[in-house]
C-alpha positions in Angstrom: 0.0 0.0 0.0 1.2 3.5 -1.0 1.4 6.1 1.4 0.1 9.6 1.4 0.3 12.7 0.3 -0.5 14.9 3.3 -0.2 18.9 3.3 -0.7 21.1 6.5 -1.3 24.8 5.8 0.5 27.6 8.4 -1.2 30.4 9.6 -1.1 32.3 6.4 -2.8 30.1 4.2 0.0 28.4 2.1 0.8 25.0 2.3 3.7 23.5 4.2 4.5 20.6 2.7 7.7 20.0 4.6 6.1 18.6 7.8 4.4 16.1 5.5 6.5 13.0 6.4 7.2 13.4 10.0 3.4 13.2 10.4 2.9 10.4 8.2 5.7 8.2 9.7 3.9 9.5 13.2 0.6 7.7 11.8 2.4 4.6 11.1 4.1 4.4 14.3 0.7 4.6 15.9 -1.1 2.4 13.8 2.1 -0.2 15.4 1.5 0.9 19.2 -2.1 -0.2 18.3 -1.5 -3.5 16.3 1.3 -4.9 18.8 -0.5 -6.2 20.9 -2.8 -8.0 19.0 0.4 -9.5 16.7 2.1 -10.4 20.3 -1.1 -12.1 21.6 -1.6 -14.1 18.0 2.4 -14.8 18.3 2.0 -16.2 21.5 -0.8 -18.9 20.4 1.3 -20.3 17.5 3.2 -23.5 17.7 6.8 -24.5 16.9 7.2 -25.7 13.7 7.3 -29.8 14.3 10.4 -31.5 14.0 11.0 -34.9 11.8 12.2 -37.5 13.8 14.9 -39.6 12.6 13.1 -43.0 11.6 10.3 -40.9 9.6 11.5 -38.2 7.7 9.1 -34.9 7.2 6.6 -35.7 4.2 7.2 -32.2 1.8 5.3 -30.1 1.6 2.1 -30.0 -0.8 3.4 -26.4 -2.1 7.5 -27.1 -1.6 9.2 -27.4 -5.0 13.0 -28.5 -5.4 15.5 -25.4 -5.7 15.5 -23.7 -9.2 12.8 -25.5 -10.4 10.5 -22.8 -12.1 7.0 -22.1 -10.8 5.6 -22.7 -13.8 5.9 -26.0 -13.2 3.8 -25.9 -9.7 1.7 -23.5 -10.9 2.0 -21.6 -8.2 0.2 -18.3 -8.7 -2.6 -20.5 -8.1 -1.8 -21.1 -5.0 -3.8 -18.9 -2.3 -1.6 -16.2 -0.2 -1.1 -17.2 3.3 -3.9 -15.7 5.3 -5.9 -15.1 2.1 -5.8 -13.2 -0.9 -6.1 -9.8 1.5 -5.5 -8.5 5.4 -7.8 -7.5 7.3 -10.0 -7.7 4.1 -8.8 -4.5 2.4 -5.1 -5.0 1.8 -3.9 -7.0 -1.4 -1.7 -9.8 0.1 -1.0 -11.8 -3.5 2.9 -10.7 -3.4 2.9 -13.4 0.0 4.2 -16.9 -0.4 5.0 -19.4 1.8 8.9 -20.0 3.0 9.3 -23.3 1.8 8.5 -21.8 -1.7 11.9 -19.9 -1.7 14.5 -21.1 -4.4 11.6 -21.5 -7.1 11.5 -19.5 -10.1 8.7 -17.2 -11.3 9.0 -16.1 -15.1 8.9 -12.5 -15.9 5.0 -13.1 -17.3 4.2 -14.2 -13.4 5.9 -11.3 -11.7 3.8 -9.0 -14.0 0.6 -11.1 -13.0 1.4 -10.9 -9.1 1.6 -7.1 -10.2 -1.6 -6.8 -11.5 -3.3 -8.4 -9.4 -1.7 -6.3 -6.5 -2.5 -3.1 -8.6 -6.0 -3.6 -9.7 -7.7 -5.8 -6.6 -10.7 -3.8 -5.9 -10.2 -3.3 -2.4 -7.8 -0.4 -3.7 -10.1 1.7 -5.2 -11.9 1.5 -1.9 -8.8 2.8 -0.2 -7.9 5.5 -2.6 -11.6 6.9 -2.1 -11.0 6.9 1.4 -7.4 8.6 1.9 -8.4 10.9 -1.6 -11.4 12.3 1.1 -8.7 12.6 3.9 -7.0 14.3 1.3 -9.5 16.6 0.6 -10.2 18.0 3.9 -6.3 18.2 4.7 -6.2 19.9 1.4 -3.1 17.8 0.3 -2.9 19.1 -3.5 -4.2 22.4 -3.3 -3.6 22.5 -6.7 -6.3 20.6 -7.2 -8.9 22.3 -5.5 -12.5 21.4 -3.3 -15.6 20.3 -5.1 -16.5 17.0 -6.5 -13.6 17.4 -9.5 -10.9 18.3 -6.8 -12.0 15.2 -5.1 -11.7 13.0 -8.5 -7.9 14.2 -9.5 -7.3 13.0 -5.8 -9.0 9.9 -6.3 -7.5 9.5 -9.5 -3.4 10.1 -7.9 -4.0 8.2 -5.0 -5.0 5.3 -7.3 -2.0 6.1 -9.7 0.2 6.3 -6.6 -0.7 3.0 -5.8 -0.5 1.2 -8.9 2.2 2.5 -10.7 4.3 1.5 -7.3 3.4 -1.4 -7.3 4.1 -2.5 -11.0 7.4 -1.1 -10.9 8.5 -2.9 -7.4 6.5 -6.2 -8.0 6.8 -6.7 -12.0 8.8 -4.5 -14.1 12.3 -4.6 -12.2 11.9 -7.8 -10.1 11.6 -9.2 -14.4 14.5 -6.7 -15.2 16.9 -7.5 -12.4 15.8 -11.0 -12.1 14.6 -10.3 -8.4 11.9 -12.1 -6.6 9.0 -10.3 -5.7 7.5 -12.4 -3.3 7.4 -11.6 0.7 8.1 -15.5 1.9 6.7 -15.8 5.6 8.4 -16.8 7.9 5.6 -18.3 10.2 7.7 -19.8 13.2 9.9 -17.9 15.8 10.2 -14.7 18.3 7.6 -12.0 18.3 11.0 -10.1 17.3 12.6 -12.2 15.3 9.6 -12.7 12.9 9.5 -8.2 13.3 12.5 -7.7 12.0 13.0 -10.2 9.2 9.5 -8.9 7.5 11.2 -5.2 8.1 14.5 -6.8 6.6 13.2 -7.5 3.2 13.0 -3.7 2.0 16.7 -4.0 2.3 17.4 -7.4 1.4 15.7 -9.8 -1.3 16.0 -13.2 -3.0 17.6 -13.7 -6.7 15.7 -15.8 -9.1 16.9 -19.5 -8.3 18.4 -18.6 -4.8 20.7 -16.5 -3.1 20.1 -13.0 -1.6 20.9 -9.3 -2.7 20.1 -5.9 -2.1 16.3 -5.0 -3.0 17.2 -3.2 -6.1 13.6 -3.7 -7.3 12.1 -2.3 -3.9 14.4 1.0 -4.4 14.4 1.6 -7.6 10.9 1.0 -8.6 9.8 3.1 -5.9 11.9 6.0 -6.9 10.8 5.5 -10.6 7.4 5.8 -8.9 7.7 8.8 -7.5 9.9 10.3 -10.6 6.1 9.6 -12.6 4.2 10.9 -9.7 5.8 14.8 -10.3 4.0 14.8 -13.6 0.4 14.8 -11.6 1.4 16.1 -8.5 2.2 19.6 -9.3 2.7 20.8 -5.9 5.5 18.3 -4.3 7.9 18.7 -7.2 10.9 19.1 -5.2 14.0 16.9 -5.1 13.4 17.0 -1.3 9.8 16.4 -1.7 10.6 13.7 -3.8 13.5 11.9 -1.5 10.9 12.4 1.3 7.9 10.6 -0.7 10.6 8.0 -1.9 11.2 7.0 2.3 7.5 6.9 2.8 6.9 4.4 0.0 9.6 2.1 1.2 8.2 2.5 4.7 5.0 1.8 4.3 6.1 -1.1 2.2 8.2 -2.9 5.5 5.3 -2.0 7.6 3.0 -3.9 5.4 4.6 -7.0 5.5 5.1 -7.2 9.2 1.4 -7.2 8.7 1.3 -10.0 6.4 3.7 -11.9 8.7 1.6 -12.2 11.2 -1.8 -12.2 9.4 -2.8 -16.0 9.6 -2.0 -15.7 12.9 -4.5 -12.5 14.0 -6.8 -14.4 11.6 -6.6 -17.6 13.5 -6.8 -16.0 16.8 -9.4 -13.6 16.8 -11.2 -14.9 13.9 -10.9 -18.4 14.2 -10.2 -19.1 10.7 -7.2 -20.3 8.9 -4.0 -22.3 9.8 -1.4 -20.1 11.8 1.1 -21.3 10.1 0.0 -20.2 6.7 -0.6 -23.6 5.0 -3.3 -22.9 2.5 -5.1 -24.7 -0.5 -6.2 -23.3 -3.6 -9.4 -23.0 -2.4 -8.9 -21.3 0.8 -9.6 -17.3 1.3 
């Protein structure tokens, strides 16, 4: 999820768009205070992963594929997210795969469809009308003006925000780079341990076939991002404005995959649905 664009106006009127990402980040750290204890208390109810003993080796895994072979072969985009196709109902989740997935192969046709379907889920459009009314009354955009056609440019970039990001981080340059787009969940381990390897991944991501590097796709499609995002923006079009937006959108990326971390396990606790360790058929939601 993209973050947003939020202008506060001083006394005289004009907008001050400096203060935009200390309040955002602010937001985000709350939204945490308020979600850690409910990701502590699902934590807390999930059990260790269980270990093969010696006579009977572990049966694999009905998604588990041997290293480098390609997911084509599994078809695995048809394989259901763990916790579901969203969180919380509202936030695309298809970019999630389980960890014993990791080492296959998606072709640069499948990182393009995880993309999509990331991009144009409806549950976006339902977000973007939200935060483009936020917008409104914060008057992010001035530019843009009140009234119903202020509020549809606002609707309109929100969605842009959203999707363009997306594409470029989960599709265009993982297929470029021949990065991985997928978040693989961990599932098993410390409350704090499971934290900061979901925060880890902005930083750090797998190759196709194995191995780790830097995130190059996470950086530099979000950058690309925002580099579109001055054409319809025409009030943040600043290099700080634009370093700034760049540090939200990588931000708000880590913070949703702690999130979709520990998603089955909220969802099995409070909603009593789902396996907390992620397992999931193709049929599942």
């Amino acid at each position: 999820m993209r973050p947003q664009r939020v202008i506060f106006c001083n006394p005289w009127g004009e907008p001050d768009i400096r203060k935009r990402t200390g309040v955002s980040l602010k937001f985000k750290f709350l939204y945490l205070i308020v979600l850690v204890p409910a990701l502590a208390a699902a934590q807390n109810t999930t059990p260790a992963p269980a270990q093969a003993t010696p006579a009977t080796p572990a049966a694999p895994s009905a998604n588990a594929a041997p290293q480098g072979q390609t997911a084509q072969d599994q078809n695995l985009l048809n394989v259901v997210p763990p916790g579901g196709k969203r969180v919380f109902g509202v936030l695309p989740n298809y970019r999630t795969a389980s960890e014993d997935l990791e080492g296959t192969i998606l072709t640069g046709k499948q990182k393009m469809t995880i993309a999509a379907k990331d991009s144009f889920d409806y549950p976006l459009v339902l977000l973007a009308a939200a935060f483009a009314g936020l917008d409104q009354l914060t008057n992010s955009d001035p530019s843009f003006g009140q009234g119903v056609e202020g509020y549809a440019h606002r609707l309109g970039a929100w969605y842009l925000d959203e999707a363009i990001g997306n594409m470029m981080t989960e599709g265009i340059y993982p297929a470029l780079l021949h990065q991985d787009p997928r978040y693989f969940r961990r599932g098993h381990g410390s409350f704090m341990g499971r934290t900061g390897y979901a925060l880890s991944r902005v930083i750090i991501t797998d190759k196709d076939g194995g191995g780790h590097q830097f995130n190059y796709s996470e950086w530099v499609g979000n950058a690309t991002a925002v580099a579109i995002s001055q054409a319809y923006h025409p009030d943040n079009r600043t290099a700080k404005d634009a370093t700034e937006l760049l540090l939200e959108q990588v931000g708000t990326d880590a913070f949703s995959q702690v999130l979709k971390e520990f998603w089955p396990d909220i969802k099995h606790k409070f909603f009593h649905k789902g396996n907390p360790q992620g397992a999931t058929t193709a049929s599942a939601q």
